[in-house]
C-alpha positions as CSV (number, residue, x, y, z in Angstrom):
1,X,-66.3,15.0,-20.5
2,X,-63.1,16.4,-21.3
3,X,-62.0,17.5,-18.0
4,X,-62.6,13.9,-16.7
5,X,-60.4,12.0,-19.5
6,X,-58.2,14.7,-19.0
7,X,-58.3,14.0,-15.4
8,X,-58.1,9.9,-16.3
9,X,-55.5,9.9,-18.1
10,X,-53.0,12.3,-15.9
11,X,-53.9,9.5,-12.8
12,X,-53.1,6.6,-15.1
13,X,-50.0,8.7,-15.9
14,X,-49.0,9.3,-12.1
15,X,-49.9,5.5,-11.0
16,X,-47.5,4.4,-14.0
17,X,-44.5,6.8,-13.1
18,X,-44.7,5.2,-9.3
19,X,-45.0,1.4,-10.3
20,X,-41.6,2.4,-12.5
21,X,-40.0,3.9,-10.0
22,X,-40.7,1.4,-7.6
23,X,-39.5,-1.2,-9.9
24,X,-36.2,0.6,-10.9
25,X,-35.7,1.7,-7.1
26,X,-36.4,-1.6,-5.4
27,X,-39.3,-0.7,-3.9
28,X,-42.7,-2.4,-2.9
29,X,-43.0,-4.9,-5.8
30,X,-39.6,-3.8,-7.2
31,X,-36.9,-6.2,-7.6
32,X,-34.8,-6.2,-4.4
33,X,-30.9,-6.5,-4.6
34,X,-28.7,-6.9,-2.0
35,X,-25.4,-5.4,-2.0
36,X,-22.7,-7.5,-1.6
37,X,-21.0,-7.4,2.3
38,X,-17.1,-7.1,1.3
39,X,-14.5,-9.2,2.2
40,X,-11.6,-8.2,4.1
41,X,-9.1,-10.3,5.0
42,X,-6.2,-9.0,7.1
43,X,-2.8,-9.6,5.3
44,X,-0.8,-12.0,7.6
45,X,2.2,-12.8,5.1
46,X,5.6,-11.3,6.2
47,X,7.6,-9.2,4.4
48,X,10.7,-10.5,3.4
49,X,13.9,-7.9,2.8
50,X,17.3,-9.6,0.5
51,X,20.0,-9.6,1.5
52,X,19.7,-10.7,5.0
53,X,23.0,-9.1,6.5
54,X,25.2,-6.6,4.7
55,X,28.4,-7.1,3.4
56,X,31.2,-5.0,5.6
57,X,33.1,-2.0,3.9
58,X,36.3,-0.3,3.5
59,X,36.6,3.6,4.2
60,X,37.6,5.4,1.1
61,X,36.3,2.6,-1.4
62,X,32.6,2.8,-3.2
63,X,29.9,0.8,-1.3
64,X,26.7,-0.5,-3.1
65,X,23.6,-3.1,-1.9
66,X,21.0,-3.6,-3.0
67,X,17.9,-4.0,-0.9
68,X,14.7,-5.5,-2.2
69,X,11.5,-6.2,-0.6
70,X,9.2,-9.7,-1.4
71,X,6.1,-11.1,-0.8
72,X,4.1,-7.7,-0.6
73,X,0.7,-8.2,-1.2
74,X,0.6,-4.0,-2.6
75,X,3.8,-1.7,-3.2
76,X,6.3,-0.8,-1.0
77,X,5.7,2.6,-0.4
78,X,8.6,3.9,1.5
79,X,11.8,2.6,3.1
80,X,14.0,4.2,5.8
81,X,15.8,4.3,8.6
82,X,14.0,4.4,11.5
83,X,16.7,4.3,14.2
84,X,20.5,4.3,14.5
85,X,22.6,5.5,11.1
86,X,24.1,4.7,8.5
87,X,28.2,4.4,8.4
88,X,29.3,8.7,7.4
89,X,29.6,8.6,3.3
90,X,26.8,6.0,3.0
91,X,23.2,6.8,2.1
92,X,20.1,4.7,1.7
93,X,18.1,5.7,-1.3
94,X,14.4,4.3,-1.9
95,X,13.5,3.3,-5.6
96,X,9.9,4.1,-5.5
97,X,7.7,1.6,-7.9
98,X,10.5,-0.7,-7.8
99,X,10.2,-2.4,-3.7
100,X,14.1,-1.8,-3.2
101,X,16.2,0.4,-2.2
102,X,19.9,1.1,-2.5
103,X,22.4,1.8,0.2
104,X,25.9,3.4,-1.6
105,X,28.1,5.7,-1.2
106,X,32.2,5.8,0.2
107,X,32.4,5.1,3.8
108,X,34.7,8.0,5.4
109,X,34.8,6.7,8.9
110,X,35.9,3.0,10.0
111,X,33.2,1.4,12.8
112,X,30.6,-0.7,13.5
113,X,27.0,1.0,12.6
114,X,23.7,-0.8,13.7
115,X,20.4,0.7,12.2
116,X,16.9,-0.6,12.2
117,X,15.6,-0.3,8.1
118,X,11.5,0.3,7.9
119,X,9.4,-0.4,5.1
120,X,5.7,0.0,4.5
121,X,3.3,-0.9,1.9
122,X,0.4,1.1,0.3
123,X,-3.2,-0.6,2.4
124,X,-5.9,-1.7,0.5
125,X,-9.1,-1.1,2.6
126,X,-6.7,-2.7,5.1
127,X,-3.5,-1.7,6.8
128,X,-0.6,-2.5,4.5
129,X,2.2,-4.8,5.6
130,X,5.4,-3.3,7.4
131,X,8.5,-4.4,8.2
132,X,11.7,-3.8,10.7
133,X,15.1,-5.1,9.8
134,X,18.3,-4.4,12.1
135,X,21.3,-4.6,10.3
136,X,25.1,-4.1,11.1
137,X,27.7,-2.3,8.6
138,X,31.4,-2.8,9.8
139,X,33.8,-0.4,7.7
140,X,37.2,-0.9,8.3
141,X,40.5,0.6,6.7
């Protein structure tokens, strides 16, 4: 008799530990949930980069702008200067964290430099926005 309550009770056991797994696990008779589909909507606003033209310069004196970035949706994670260059003495300098960027220095030689400035911004289960700017520095003396 006390193989067969054994026997009982260890099938009670096993039919108990399946219904509770099934519950917890959403299984037949368990409480079905339905994950959520996400919601991914492709970023359509523009970037928009102050000032839009840069002031001329004069060789031998300092040279400082600041360039800022607006209406990211996520950080600007890099700015640059994807084609043409920057007047000789003059550098463009990314302030990471802060969506700008600073182009300074002493221009050394007198012209008129075209450049196209880049920025991207980080993506959030999308592709971040980007941005191409050309602008024109004329140094004289």
């Amino acid at each position: 008799m006390k193989n067969k309550s054994s026997l009982i009770f260890l099938l009670l056991l096993l039919l108990i530990s399946a219904l509770a797994c099934s519950l917890f696990t959403g299984g037949p008779g368990g409480i079905q949930t339905e994950e959520p589909e996400p919601d991914f909507e492709p970023i359509t606003d523009s970037l928009v980069i102050e000032p839009d033209s840069l002031p001329d310069a004069k060789i031998g004196e300092k040279y400082e702008v600041l360039i800022r970035i607006t209406q990211n949706v996520t950080p600007v994670g890099d700015m640059f200067i994807s084609s043409g260059t920057l007047p000789a003495g003059l550098e463009l300098v990314f302030m990471e964290g802060e969506d700008s960027g600073v182009i300074s220095g002493v221009p050394t030689e007198e012209g008129t430099y075209s450049f196209t400035l880049s920025a991207w911004c980080f993506g959030t289960q999308v592709s971040g926005q980007t941005l191409d700017k050309e602008f024109t520095i004329v140094v004289a003396e």
